[in-house]
C-alpha positions in Angstrom: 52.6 -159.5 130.1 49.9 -161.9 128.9 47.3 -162.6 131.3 44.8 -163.5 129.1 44.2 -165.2 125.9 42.9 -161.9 124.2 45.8 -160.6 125.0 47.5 -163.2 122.3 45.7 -162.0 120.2 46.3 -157.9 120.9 50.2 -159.1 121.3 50.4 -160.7 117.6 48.8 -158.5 116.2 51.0 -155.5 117.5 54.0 -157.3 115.7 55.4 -154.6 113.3 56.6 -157.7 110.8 53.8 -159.7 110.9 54.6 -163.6 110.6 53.9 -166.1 107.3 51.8 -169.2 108.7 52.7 -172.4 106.3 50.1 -174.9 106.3 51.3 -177.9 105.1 48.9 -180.2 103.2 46.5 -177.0 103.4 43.5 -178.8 101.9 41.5 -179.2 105.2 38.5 -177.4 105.9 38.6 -177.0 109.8 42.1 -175.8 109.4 41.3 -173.3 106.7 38.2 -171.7 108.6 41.0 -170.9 111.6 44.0 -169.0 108.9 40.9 -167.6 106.9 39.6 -165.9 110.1 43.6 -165.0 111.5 44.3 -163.5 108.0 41.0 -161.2 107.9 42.1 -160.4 112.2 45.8 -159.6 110.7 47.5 -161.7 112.7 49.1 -163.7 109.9 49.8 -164.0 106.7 49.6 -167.1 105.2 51.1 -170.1 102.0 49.1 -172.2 101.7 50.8 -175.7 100.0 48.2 -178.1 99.4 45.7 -179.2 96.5 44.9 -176.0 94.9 41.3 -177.3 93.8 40.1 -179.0 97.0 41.5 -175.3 98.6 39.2 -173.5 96.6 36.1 -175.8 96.7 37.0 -175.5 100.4 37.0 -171.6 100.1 33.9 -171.5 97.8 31.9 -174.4 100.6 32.7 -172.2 103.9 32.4 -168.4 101.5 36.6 -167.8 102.6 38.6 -165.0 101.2 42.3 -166.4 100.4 43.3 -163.5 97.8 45.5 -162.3 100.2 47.1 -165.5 100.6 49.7 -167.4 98.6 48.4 -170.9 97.6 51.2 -173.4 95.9 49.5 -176.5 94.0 50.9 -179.7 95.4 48.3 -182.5 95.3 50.8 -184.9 97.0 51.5 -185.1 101.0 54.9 -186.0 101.0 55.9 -183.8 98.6 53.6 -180.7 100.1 55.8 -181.4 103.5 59.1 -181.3 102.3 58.2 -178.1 100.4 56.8 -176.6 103.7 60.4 -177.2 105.4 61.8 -175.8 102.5 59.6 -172.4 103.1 60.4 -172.4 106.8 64.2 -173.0 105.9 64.2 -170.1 103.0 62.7 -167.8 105.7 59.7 -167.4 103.9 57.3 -168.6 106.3 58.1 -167.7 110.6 55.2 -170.6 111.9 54.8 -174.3 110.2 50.7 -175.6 110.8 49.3 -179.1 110.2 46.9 -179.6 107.3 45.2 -182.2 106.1 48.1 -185.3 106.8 48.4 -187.7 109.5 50.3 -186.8 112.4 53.8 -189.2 111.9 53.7 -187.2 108.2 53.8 -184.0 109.6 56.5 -185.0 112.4 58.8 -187.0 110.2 60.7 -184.0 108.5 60.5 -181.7 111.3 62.5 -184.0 113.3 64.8 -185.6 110.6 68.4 -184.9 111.3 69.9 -183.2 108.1 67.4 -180.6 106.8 64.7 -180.9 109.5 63.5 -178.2 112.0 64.6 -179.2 115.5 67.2 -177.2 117.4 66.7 -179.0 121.3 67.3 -182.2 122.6 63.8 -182.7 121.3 60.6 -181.8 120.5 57.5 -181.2 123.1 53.9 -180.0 123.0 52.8 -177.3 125.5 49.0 -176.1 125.6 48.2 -172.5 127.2 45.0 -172.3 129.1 43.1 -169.1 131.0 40.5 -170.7 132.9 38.1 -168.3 135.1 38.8 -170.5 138.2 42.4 -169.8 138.3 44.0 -165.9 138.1 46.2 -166.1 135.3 47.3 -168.4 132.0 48.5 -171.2 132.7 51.0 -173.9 130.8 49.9 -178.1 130.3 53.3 -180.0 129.5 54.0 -182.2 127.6 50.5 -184.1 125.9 51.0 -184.3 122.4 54.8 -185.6 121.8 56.9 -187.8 124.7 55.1 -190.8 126.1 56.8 -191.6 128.9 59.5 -188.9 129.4 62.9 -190.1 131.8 64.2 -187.1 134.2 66.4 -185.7 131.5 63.6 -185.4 129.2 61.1 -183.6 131.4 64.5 -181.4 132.1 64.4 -180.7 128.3 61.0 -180.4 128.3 60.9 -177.7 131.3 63.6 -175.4 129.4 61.5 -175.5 126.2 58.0 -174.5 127.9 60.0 -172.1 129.8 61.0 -170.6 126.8 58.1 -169.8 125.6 57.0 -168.4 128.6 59.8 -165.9 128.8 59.0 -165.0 124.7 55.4 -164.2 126.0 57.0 -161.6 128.6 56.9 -164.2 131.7 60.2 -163.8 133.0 60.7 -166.2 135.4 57.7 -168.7 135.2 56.8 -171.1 138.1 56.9 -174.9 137.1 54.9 -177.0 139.0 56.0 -181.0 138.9 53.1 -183.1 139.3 53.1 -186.4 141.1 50.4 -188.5 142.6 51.3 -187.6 146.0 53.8 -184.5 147.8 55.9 -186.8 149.4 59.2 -188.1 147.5 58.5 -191.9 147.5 61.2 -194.2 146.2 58.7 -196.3 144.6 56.8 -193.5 142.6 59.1 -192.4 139.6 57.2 -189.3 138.9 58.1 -188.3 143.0 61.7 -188.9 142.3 62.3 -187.2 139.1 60.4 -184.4 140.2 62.3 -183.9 143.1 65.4 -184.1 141.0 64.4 -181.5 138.9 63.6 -179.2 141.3 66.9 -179.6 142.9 68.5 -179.2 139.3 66.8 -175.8 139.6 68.3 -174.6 142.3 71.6 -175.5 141.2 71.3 -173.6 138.4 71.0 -176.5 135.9 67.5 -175.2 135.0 68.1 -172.0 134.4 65.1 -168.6 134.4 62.8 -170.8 136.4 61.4 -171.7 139.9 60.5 -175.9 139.9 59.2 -177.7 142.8 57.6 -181.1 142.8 56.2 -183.6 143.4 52.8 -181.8 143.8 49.6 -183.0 142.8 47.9 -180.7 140.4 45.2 -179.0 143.4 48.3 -178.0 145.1 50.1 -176.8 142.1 46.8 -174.5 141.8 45.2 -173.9 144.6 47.2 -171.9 147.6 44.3 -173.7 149.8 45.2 -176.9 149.4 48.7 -176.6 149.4 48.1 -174.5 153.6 45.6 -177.1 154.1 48.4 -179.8 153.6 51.1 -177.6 154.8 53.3 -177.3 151.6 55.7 -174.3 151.6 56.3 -173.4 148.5 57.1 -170.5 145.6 55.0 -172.7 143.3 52.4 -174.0 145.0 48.8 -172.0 144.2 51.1 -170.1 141.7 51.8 -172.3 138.9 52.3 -170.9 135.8 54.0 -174.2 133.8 52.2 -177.2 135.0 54.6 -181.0 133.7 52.9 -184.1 133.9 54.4 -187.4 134.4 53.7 -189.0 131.0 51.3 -188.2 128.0 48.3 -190.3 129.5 47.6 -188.1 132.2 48.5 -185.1 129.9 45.9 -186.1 127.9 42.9 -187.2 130.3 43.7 -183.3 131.9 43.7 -181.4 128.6 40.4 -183.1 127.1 39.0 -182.6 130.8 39.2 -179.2 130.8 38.2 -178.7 126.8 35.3 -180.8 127.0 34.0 -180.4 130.7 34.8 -176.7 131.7 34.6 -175.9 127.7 37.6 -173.9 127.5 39.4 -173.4 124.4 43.7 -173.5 124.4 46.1 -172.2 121.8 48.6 -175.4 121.8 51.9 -174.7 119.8 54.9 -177.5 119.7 58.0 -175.9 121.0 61.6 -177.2 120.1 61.6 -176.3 116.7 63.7 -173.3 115.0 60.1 -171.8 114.7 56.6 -172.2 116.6 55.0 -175.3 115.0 51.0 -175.8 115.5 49.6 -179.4 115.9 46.4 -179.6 117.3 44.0 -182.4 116.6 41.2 -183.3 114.2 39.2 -183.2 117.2 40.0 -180.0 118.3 37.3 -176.7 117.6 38.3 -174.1 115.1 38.8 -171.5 117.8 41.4 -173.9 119.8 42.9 -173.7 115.8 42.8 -170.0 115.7 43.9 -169.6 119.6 46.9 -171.7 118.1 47.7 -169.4 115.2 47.7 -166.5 117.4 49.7 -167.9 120.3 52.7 -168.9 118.0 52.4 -165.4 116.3 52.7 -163.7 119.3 56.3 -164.5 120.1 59.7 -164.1 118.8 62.5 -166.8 118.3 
């Protein structure tokens, strides 16, 4: 079982057919220092489709070693993304990683219809987070793709966090539901689809999970708070999956805890026939490589 982020890293790298990253539009520096470093750790190997030249004036710049990799000259975006698909369809690459394009470029022919990589009722991002205030990794959902996500969505995205959970040896993760208040209020949508989704769970409608909600986020992680308030529940203090009601507070949490308590993620997007990595221009080079290594570590 992972209880750490190391152990991502140990877990992938233990993998007796180690995975093919493809990096699409592979001519970004940031993003090249991260597969440079997980190539050398053996964690991945790697095709690199991008502008050969500014991929070797990038490797010359930053002194990176990509003999062992397979670089594929395509100058042009568009063209570099559909011939990343193409890879991941062909079952030469096993994990698809954002390069040096704009976000809607990289999304557009994951999520196309015919010839695209989506397999769920959609796409959602999930960040995994060890922080030394709390006893084990924990799960943000979803900050990076649904905006304002009805019930049925945060049903989908549940079942694909809990997925991954279950591919990282976490049988039957906790979900935690957050809401502003604990109380079901008829006038807070985030209380009432939270409530609805934990009673989907025990009904078996949610399946290889425990959800309850609403709780707000110190009683979703701290067993304290949760007696102080007298909240009895299986998730409460425990939570290993924590869903958020839209991708506002997803986001003000995430950069919180990056930026405040300095803590570095892996953040893959889950969904998809195959772990896809999108993390942001912002985001350090060891959130990139934390990435790399989470998605390498499972199987689907």
């Amino acid at each position: 079982m992972i209880k750490d982020l190391s152990d991502i890293f140990k877990k992938a790298s233990s993998i007796k057919e180690k995975k093919k990253l493809v990096v699409m539009a592979a001519h970004d520096e940031h993003v090249l220092d991260a597969v440079a470093v997980a190539v050398e750790k053996n964690i991945v190997d790697a095709i690199l489709v991008g502008d050969r030249k500014k991929i070797n004036e990038i490797a010359e710049k930053h002194n990176l070693n990509f003999d062992k990799c397979e670089i594929i000259d395509e100058k042009d975006n568009d063209n570099a993304a559909e011939l990343s698909i193409k890879l991941i369809h062909e079952g030469e690459g096993q994990i698809l990683m954002k390069g040096s394009l704009d976000t809607a470029s990289y999304l557009r022919p994951i999520i196309k219809s015919k010839g695209g990589l989506r397999t769920g009722d959609l796409l959602s991002s999930l960040a995994i987070f060890k922080i030394d205030g709390y006893h084990k990794i924990w799960g943000l959902t979803d900050g990076g793709i649904n905006i304002a996500p009805d019930m049925h969505e945060k049903a989908s995205i549940i079942n694909n966090a809990v997925f991954f959970f279950r591919a990282l040896g976490i049988e039957k993760p906790k979900v935690a539901v957050l809401g502003v208040v604990e109380r079901v209020r008829s006038n807070m949508q985030s209380t009432m689809d939270a409530a609805m989704l934990s009673k989907m769970a025990q009904r078996g409608q949610i399946k290889n999970c425990i959800v309850d909600g609403p709780l707000s986020f110190d009683n979703a992680i701290s067993r304290q708070s949760a007696n102080f308030k007298e909240i009895e529940s299986d998730v409460a203090g425990d939570a290993d999956i924590i869903v958020v009601p839209n991708i506002e507070s997803a986001n003000v949490l995430y950069k919180s805890i990056v930026h405040l308590a300095k803590v570095s993620p892996g953040a893959v997007i889950v969904g998809a026939s195959v772990p896809v990595i999108l993390t942001s221009r912002a985001d350090t080079d060891i959130i990139k490589l934390n990435s790399i290594a989470l998605a390498a570590s499972v199987e689907f």
